[in-house]
C-alpha positions in Angstrom: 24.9 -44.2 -28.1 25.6 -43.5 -31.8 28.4 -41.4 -32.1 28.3 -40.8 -35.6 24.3 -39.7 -35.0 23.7 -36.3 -37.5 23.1 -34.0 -34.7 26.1 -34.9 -32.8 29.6 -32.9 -33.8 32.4 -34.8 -32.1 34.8 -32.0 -32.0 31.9 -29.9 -29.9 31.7 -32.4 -27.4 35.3 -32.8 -27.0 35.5 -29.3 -26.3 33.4 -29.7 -23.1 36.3 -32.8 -22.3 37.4 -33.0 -18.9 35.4 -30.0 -17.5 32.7 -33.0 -15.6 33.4 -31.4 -11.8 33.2 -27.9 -13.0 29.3 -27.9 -13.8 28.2 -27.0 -9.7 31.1 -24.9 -9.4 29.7 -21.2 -9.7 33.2 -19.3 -10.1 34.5 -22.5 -12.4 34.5 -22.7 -16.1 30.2 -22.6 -16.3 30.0 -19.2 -14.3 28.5 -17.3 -16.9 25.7 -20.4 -16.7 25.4 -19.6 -13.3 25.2 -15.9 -13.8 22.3 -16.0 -16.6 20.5 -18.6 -15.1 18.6 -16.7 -12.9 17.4 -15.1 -15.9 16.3 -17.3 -18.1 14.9 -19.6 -15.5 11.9 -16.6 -15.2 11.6 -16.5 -18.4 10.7 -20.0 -18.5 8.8 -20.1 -15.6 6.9 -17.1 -17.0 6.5 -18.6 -20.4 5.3 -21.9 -19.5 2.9 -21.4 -17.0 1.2 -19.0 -19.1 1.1 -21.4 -21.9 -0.3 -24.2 -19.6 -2.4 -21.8 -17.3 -0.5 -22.8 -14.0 -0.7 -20.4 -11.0 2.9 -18.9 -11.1 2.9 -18.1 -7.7 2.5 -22.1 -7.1 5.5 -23.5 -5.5 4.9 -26.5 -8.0 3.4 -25.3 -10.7 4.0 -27.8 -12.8 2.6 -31.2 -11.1 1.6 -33.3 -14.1 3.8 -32.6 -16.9 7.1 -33.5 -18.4 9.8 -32.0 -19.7 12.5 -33.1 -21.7 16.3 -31.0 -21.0 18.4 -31.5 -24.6 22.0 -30.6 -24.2 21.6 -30.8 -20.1 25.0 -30.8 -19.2 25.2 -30.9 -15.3 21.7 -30.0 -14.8 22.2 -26.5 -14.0 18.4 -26.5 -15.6 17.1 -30.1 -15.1 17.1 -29.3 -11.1 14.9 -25.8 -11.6 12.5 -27.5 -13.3 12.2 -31.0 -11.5 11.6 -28.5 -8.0 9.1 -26.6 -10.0 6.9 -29.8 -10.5 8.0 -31.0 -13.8 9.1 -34.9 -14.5 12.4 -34.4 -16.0 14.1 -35.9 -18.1 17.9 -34.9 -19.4 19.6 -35.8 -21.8 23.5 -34.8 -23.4 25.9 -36.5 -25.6 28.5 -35.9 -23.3 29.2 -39.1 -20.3 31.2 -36.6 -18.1 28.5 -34.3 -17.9 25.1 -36.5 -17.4 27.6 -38.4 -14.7 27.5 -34.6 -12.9 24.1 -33.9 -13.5 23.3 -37.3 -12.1 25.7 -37.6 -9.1 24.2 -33.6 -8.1 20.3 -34.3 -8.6 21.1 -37.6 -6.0 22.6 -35.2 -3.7 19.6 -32.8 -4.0 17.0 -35.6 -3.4 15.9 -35.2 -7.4 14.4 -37.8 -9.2 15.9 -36.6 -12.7 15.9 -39.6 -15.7 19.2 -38.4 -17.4 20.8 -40.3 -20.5 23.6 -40.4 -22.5 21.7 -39.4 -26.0 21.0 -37.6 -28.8 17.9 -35.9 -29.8 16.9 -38.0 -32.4 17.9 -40.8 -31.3 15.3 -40.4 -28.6 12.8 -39.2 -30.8 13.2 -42.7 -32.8 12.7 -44.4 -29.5 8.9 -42.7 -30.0 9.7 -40.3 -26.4 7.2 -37.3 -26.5 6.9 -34.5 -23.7 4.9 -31.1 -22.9 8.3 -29.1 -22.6 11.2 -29.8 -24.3 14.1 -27.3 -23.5 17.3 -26.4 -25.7 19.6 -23.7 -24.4 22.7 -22.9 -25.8 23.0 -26.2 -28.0 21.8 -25.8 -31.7 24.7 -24.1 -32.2 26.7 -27.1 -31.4 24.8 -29.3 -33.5 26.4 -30.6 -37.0 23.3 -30.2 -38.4 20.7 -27.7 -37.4 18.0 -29.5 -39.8 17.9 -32.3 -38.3 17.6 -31.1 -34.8 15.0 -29.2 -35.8 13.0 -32.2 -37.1 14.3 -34.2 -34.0 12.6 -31.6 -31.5 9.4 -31.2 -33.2 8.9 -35.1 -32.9 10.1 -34.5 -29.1 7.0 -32.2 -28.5 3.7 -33.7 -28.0 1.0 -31.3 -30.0 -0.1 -28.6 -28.1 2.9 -28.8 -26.1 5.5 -25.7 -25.9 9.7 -25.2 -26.9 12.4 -22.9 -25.3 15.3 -22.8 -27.0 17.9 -19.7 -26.3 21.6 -19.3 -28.7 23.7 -16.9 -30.3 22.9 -14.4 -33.0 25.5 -14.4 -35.5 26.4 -10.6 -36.5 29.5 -8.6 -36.1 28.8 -7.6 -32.4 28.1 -11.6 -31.4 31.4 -12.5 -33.1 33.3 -9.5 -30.9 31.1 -10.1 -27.5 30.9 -14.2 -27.4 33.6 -14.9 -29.1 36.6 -12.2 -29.0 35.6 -10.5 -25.8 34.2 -13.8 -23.5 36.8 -16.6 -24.8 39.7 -14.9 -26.0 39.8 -11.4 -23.6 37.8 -12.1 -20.2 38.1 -15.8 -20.4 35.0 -16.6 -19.3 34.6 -19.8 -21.8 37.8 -22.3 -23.0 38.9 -20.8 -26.6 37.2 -22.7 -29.1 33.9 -23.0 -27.3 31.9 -21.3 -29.9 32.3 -21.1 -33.8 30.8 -17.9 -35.3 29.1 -19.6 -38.7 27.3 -22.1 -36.9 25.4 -19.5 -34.9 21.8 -19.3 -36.1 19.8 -15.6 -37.0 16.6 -15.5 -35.5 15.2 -15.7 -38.8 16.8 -19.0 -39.5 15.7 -20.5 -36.0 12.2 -19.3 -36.6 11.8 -20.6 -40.3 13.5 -24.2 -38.7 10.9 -24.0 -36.4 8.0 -23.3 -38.8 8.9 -26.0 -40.9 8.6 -28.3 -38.6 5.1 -27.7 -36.9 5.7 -25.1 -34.3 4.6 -21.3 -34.1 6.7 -18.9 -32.9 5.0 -16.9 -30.1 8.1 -15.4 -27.9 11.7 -13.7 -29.2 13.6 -11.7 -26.8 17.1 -11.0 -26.0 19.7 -11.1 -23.1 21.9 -8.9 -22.6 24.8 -8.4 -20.2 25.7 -5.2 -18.4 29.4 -4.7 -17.4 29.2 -2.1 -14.9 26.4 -3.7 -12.9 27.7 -7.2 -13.6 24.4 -8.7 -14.5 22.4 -10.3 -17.1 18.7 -8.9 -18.3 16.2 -9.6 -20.6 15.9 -7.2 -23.8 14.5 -6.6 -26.9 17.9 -6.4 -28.3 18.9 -10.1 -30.0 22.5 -9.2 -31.7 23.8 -11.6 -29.3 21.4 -14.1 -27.2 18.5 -14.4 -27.6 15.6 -16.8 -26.2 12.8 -18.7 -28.9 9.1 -19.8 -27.6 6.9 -21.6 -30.3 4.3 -24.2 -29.8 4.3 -27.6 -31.4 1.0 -27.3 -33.6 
């Protein structure tokens, strides 16, 4: 792998250093992972199987297509999908975490492919897929342009993208940042940076200029007294991006 590739930021992946065993662990250092998964796994169930008029109902279905997993880490979402019919594939810059994602799938009885990549890299390699998946990554990216271009060779025409990330306003900086690494500890300090978060304008302009069409923005949002995550129309913080690949 090319460590110096222009998506990768070496000081992001360090971050994630040393944290390989955590990824299954639902009370670990991924538990808010675990706690919005549940959540944006519908969504993309949802999403998807409208876009490729699958039955949702189906245990499987979608039999017949692929989907690539950028940024995979353990394969919290990898798994979801594989069980759901999809040929995944996964791929992360980080060794400690594909080594997770692979070591859990073989446990499970998953046939995930899962590499040590980046995005572009495999788009060079000429890799195309239905679904391509990116949650909670662009904003680790050194250079959001570049990823852009990098997924949008990723996705076959026709095909669909799901990316989710962080808003960046006042309230994202006090909620992800202050409130969840520095006061509840849910993340290691340092986990995010503030001015690499992306407005929703700035991921849907990245998306339009390279090929895709915005269909889908919504928001999640977390409530404290009940403990749980939702969707919203409210994107100040998360928020999830559908588009298809023109």
């Amino acid at each position: 792998m090319r460590r110096t590739s222009s998506t990768i930021d070496p000081g992001e992946i360090a971050c994630f250093a040393g944290q390989g065993e955590d990824w299954w662990d639902s009370e670990g250092s991924f538990r808010t992972l675990h706690r919005v998964n549940p959540v944006r796994l519908g969504f993309i169930r949802q999403h998807l199987a409208a876009h490729f008029c699958r039955d949702r109902s189906s245990l499987r279905p979608f039999d017949g297509l692929t989907l690539l997993d950028i940024g995979c880490g353990g394969g919290l979402v990898a798994e979801p999908m594989a069980r759901l019919g999809f040929a995944v594939t996964g791929i992360d810059a980080s060794t400690e975490a594909v080594d997770a994602a692979r070591t859990h799938a073989e446990a499970m009885g998953l046939a995930i492919d899962y590499r040590v990549t980046a995005a572009e890299s495999f788009a060079a390699a000429g890799r195309s897929f239905d679904t391509v998946l990116a949650l909670e990554v662009i904003e680790h990216v050194a250079d959001p342009a570049d990823f852009f271009a990098a997924v949008s060779a990723l996705v076959r025409p026709g095909g669909a993208f799901i990316g989710a990330t962080l808003n960046r306003t006042p309230r994202s900086f006090a909620l992800a940042i202050l409130g969840a690494e520095y006061i509840l500890r849910w993340l290691p300090p340092g986990t995010h940076h503030w001015r690499k978060f992306l407005r929703p304008s700035e991921f849907v302009l990245g998306m339009r200029r390279n090929g895709f069409v915005v269909t889908q923005l919504a928001g999640l949002t977390y409530d404290p007294q009940r403990a749980v995550w939702s969707l919203s129309p409210d994107l100040q913080v998360n928020y999830l991006v559908v588009a298809v690949r023109r």
